[in-house]
DRENRO-811802 format. One record per atom (N, C-alpha, C): x negated, y, z. Coordinates in pm, whole numbers, padded with zeros to 5 digits, always signed. Atoms other than C-alpha are relative to their C-alpha. Example, Ala and Ser with C-alpha at 12.3 -4.5 7.8 and 13.67 -1.06 7.14 Angstrom:
BEGIN
-00089-00119+00000-01230-00450+00780-00090+00120+00000+00082-00119-00006-01367-00106+00714+00077+00109+00073
This chain:
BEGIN
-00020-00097-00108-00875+05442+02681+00124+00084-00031-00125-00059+00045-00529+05612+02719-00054+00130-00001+00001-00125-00023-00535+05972+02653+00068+00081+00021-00110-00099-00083-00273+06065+02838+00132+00025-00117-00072-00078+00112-00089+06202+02505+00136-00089-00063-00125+00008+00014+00286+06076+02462+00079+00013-00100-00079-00061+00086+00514+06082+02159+00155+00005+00066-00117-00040-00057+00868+06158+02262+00060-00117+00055-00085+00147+00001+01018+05821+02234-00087-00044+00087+00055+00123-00054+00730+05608+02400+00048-00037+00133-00011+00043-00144+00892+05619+02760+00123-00069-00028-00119+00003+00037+01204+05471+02607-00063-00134-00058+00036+00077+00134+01058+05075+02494+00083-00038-00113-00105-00005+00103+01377+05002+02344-00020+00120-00125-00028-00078+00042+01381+05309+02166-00156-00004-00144+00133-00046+00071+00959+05326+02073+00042-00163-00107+00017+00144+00053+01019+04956+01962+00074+00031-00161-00059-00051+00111+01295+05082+01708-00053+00109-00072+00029-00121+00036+01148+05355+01585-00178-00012-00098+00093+00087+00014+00812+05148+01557+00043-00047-00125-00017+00129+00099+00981+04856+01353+00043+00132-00151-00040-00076+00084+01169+05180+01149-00124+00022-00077+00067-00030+00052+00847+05296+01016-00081-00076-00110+00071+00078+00062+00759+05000+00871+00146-00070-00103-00083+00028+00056+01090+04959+00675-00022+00070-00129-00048-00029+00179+01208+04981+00269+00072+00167+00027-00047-00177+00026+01237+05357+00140+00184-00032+00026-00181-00021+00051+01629+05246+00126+00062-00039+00130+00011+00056-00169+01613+05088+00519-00021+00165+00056+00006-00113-00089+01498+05410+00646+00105+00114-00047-00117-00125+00050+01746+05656+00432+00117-00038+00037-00080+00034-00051+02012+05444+00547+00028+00033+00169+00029-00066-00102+01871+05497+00907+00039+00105+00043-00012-00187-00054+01850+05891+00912+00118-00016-00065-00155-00069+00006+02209+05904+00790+00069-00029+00126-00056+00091-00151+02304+05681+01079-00037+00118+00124+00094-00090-00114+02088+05892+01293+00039+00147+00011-00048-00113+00007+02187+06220+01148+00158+00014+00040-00120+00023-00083+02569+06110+01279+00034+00033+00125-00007-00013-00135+02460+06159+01611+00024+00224+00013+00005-00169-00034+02458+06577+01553+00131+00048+00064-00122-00026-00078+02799+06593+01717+00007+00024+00122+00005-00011-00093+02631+06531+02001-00102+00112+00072+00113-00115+00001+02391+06804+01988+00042+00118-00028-00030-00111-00023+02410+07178+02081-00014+00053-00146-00023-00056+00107+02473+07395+01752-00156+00112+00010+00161-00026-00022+02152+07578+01866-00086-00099+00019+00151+00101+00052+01939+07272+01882-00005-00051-00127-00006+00035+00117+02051+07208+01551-00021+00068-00097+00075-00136+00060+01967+07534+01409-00134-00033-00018+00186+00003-00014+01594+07497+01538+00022-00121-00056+00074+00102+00088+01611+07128+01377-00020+00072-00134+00020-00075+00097+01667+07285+01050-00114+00105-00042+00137-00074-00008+01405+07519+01114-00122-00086-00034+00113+00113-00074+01163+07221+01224-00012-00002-00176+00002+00099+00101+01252+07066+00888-00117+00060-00113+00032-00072+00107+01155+07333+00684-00142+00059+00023+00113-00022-00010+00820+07411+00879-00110-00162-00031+00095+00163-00026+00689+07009+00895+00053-00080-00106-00044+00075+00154+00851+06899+00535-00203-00041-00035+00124+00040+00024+00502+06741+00404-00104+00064+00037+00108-00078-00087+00289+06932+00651-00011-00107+00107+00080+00035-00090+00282+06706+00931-00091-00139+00014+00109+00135-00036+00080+06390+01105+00118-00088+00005-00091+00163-00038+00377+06185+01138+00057-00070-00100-00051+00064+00129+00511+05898+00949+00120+00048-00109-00103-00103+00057+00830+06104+00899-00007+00154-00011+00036-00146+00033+00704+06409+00823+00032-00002-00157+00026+00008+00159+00691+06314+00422+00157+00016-00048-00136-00008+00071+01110+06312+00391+00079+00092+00092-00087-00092-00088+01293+06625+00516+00142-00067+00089-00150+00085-00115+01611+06380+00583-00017-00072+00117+00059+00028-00114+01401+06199+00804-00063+00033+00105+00030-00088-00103+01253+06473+01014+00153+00073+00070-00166-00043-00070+01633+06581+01069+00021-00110+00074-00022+00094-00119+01672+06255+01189-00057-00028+00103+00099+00034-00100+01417+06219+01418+00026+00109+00111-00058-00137-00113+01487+06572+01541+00145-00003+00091-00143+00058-00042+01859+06471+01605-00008-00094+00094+00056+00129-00156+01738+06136+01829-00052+00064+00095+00076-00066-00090+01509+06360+01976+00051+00097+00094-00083-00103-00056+01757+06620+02076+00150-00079+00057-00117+00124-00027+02021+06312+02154+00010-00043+00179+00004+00086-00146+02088+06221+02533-00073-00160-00001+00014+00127+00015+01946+05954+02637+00062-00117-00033-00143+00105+00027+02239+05725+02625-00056-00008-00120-00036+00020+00105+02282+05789+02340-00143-00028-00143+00101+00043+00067+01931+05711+02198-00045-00103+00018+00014+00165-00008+01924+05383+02368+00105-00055-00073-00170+00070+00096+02270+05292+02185-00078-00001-00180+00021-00024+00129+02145+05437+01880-00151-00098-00029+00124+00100+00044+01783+05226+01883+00090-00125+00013-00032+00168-00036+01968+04911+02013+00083-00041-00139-00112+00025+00085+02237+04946+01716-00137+00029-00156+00069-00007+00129+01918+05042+01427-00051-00137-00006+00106+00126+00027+01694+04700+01591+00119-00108-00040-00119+00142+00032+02027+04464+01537+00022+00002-00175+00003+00005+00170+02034+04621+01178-00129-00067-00079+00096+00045+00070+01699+04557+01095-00027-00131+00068-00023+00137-00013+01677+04243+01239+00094-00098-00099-00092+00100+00107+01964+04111+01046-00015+00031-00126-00009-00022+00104+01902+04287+00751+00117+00086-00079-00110-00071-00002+02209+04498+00763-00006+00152+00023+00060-00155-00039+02057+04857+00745+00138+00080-00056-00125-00055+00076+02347+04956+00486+00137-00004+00073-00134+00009-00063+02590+04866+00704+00041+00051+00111+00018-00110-00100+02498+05101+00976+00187+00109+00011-00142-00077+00007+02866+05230+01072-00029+00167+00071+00020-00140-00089+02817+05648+01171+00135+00008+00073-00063-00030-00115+03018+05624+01508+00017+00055+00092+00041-00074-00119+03067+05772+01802-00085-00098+00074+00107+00065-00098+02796+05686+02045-00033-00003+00114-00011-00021-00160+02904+05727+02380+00034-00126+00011
């Protein structure tokens, strides 16, 4: 039974799909990730990036989510999350081609327009 209840990403399958497969990646796959991910803050208001920082420091090994346990990875997540859309379909489509191939390291931090 659905219960209505939504995580940010799920209306996005591209996006839940990446984000999905991410969770189930090598400690050295996902740190590669949130740097990739954390690249995108250029595109994000200097006040939403404040409150990530904030976030980080309230939900560091406090919360329910898979990335709750690595502060670099709650920045990243916060950063996608605070990311235009565009630019979070670019950014899932460009993490599932990495992990697919096996090329997480090679994640280039680009622009993403």
């Amino acid at each position: 039974m659905d219960s209505g209840f939504k995580r940010w990403y799920d209306n996005d399958p591209i996006l839940k799909e990446a984000l999905e497969l991410l969770k189930l990646q090598t400690d050295d796959n996902k740190s590669a990730a949130a740097d990739f991910i954390i690249s995108l803050q250029e595109q994000v208001a200097q006040d939403v990036i404040d409150r990530i920082y904030e976030l980080t420091k309230e939900f560091e090994k406090k919360g329910n989510r898979w990335y709750d346990k690595d502060p670099v990875m709650i920045r990243a997540m916060e950063f996608l999350k605070a990311a235009p859309p565009k630019t979070q379909r670019i950014a899932a489509l460009k993490l599932l081609l990495a992990m697919e191939n096996n090329t997480m390291d090679s994640l280039e931090k680009e622009d993403n327009e």
